[in-house]
N, C-alpha and C positions, 0 to 999 in steps of 0.2 A: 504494500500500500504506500504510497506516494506521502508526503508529508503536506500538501496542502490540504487532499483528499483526506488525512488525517485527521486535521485541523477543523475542515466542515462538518466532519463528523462531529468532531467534538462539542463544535458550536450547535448542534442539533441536540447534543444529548443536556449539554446546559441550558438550551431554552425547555426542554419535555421536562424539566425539573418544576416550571411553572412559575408563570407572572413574569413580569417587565421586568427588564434587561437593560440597562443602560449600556450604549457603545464604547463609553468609557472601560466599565466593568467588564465587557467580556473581552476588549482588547486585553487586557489584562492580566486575565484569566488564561489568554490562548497565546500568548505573546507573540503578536502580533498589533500592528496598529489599527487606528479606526478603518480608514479607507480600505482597508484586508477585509476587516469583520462586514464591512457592507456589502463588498465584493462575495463572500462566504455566504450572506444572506439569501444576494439574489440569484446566486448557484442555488439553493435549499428552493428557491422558488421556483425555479426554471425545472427543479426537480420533482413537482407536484404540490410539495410541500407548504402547506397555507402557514408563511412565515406574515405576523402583521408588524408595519414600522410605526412608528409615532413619531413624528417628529419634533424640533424644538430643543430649547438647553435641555431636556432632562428626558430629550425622545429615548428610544432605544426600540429594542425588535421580544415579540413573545409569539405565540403559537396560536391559532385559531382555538378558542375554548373546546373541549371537547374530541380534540386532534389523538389520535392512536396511528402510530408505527403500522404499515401496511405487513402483510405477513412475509417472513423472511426469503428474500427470492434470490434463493439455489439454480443450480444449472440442474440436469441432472446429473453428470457427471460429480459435481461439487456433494452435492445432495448423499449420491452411493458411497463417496469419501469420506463424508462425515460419519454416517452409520457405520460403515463398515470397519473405519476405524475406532468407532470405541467398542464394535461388540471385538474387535483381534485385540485391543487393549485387556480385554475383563478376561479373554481366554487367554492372553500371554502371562497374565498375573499382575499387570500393571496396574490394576484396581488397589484404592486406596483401604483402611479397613471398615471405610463405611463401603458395604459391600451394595448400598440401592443407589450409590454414585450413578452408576452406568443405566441403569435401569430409569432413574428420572431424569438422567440426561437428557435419552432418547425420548421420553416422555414428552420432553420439554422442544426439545427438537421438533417433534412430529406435530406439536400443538400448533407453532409459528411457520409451519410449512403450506402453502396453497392445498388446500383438501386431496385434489387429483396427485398430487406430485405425493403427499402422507399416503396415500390408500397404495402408490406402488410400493412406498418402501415395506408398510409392513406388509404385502405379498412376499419381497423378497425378504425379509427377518424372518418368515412363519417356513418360508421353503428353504432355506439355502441350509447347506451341510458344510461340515468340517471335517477333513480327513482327519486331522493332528487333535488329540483329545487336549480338553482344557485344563489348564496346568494347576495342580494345588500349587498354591504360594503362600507367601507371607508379607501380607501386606502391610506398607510403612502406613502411620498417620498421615493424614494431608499436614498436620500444625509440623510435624517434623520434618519432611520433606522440605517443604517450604520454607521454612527457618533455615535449613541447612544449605538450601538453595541463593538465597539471600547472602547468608552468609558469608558463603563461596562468591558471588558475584561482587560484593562491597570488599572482600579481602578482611574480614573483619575474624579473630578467634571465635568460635563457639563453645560453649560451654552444656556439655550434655550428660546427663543424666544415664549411666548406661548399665542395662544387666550381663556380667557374662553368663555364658553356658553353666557355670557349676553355680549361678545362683546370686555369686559374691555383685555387690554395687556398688557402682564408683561414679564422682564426680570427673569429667577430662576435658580440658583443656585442648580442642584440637583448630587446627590451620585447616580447614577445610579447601583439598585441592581438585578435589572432585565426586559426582556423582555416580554409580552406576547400575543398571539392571542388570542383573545375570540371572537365569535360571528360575525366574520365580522370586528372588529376594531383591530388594535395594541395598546397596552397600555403599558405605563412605570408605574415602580413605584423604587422610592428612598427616600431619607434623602433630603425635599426638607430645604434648609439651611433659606430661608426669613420665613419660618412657624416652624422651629425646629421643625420637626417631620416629619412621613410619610406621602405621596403623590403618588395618582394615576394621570398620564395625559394622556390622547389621542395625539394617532403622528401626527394624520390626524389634530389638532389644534395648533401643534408645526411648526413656520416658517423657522425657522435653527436651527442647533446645532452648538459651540464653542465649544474647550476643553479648560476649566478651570488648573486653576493651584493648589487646591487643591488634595488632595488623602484621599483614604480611607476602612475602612473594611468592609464589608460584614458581618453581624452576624451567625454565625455559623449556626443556626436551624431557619433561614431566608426562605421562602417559598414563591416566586413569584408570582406562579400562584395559591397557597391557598389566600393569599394576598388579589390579582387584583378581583378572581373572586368571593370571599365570599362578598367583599366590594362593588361589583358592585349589586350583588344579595338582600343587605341590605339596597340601596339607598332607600330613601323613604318608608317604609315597618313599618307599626306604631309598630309593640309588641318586645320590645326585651325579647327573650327565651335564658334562662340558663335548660340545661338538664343534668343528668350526667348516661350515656349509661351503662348498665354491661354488658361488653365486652372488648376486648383490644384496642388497641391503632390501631394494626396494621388491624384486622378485620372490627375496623370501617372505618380506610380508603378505605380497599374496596370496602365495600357495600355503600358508601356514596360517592356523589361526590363533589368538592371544593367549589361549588355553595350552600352545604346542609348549610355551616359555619363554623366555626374554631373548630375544636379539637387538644383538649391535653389533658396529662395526671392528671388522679385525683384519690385521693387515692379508690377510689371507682370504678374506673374504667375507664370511657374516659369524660371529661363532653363538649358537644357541643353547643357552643355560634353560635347565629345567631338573624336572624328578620323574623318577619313573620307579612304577613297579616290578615290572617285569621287563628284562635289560632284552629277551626275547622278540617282545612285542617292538621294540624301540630300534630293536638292528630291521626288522620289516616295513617301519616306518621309513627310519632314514633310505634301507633302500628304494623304496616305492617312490623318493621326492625323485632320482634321477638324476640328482647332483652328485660330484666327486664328493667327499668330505674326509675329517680325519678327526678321529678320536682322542680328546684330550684327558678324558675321565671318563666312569672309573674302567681300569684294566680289562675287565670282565668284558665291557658291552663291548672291543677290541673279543675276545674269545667266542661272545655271540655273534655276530657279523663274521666268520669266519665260518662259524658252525651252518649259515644261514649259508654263504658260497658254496659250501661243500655239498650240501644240501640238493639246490639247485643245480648246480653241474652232477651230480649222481641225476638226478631227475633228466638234464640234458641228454647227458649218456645214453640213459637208457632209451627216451624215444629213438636216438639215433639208430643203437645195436637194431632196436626192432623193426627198424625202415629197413637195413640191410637185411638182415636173416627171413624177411616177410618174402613166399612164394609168389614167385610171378604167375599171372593169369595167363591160362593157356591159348597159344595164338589159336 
């Protein structure tokens, strides 16, 4: 949306607020000057919209008595986008823990929609299927979300309220450097200040958020959701794996996703930290990427990548042996 286009809207939603409006006042209000706010009027007019002016020292502009907002006009394209989108929201788990959020949304939606354009959508809400079943989650508060969202955006500490897993409460002190969905949960992660260092937490175990009086920076090549999701994928996972991929930086991020582990740059070419359970499954990955690579840790996953060649060429062999020894068809 355009920033004038902005501005009339605005000056529409402060006249529906009700009664005389001085040109002064809502210059003011929209920061812009009077000549603007008149020019925005006789847009609003030009627009159907029964804007009245008064003129004189203390004229200004109000609404025809009686005046109601025409009902919301969607394309239909726009229309399928918005339903569609919050009923994949409430099946992804992005629903907040008031769980009739989604459900009066659409309500609310369908109410301010032209009758014909409402009667197709819930056709298609009563018919439409989902392959992907809808995920249990755990949903963060809207007041925490939001607070922490804030927070993060003004650079400001937060101060949250939080349960761990075994129960224990604590007050923290965190630099809120980002937001993330994964899997059904919200998760923070920042500078948490009582541990000097990084910190992931679940919103769904955060009771409130404060804004702290601290501030602070963001590190420039800070990555949120490599962060949250490499570190969740590493919880518990006995073997820590150093790889270093010959490839780029940018190709591995590709074909790899935040869950694979952390990459960066090495002289060699990209080298990718992570955890793994089974060093097995890990020499079948790296083969499957198709890249050269070389193992920097541990020894082992060097033993299984071996095991894994030997494997495959016994397998080669043998098709081979039996293309030769196979009887030819008689002329």
């Amino acid at each position: 949306m355009t920033r004038p286009t902005a501005r009339v809207l605005a000056l529409l939603e402060l006249l529906q607020a009700g009664g005389q409006h001085t040109v002064g006042d809502l210059a003011a209000r929209l920061g812009v000057d009077e000549r603007t706010v008149r020019r925005y009027a006789e847009h609003l007019a030009d627009l159907g919209i029964p804007v009245r002016a008064q003129r004189g020292r203390y004229g200004g502009y109000r609404l025809a008595p009686g005046y109601k907002l025409p009902p919301l006009m969607l394309t239909d394209d726009e229309a399928v986008a918005v339903v569609l989108g919050l009923q994949a929201a409430e099946r992804a788990g992005l629903a907040t823990t008031d769980r009739a959020a989604t459900a009066s949304a659409l309500a609310k939606v369908s109410r301010v929609l032209p009758q014909a354009l409402g009667r197709r959508l819930d056709s298609l809400l009563s018919t439409a299927q989902f392959t992907t079943p809808a995920r249990v989650a755990a949903p963060a508060g809207a007041a925490t979300l939001l607070g922490l969202a804030s927070a993060a955006q003004a650079r400001r500490t937060a101060v949250i309220a939080y349960t761990a897993w075994d129960g224990r409460e604590s007050r923290r002190e965190l630099d809120v450097y980002g937001l993330v969905f994964h899997s059904g949960r919200w998760y923070v992660t920042g500078h948490d200040h009582a541990r000097d260092g990084m910190r992931t937490f679940r919103l769904d175990r955060i009771a409130s958020v404060e804004q702290g009086d601290g501030s602070y920076v963001v590190p420039a090549d800070f990555d949120a959701r490599t962060h949250v999701v490499s570190g969740i994928a590493a919880v518990g996972w006995s073997h820590e794996v150093s790889v270093v991929l010959r490839t780029t930086l940018a190709d591995a991020g590709e074909r790899l996703p935040p869950s694979a582990g952390r990459l960066s740059e090495h002289a060699d070419g990209v080298l990718l930290q992570t955890r793994a359970e089974r060093l097995d499954g890990m020499a079948r990955m790296l083969a499957g990427l198709g890249w050269d690579f070389e193992v920097i840790t541990p020894d082992a996953l060097r033993d299984e990548v071996i095991a894994l060649s030997d494997r495959l060429r016994v397998n080669a062999v043998r098709g081979a042996d039996a293309g030769a020894t196979a009887v030819p068809p008689n002329p």
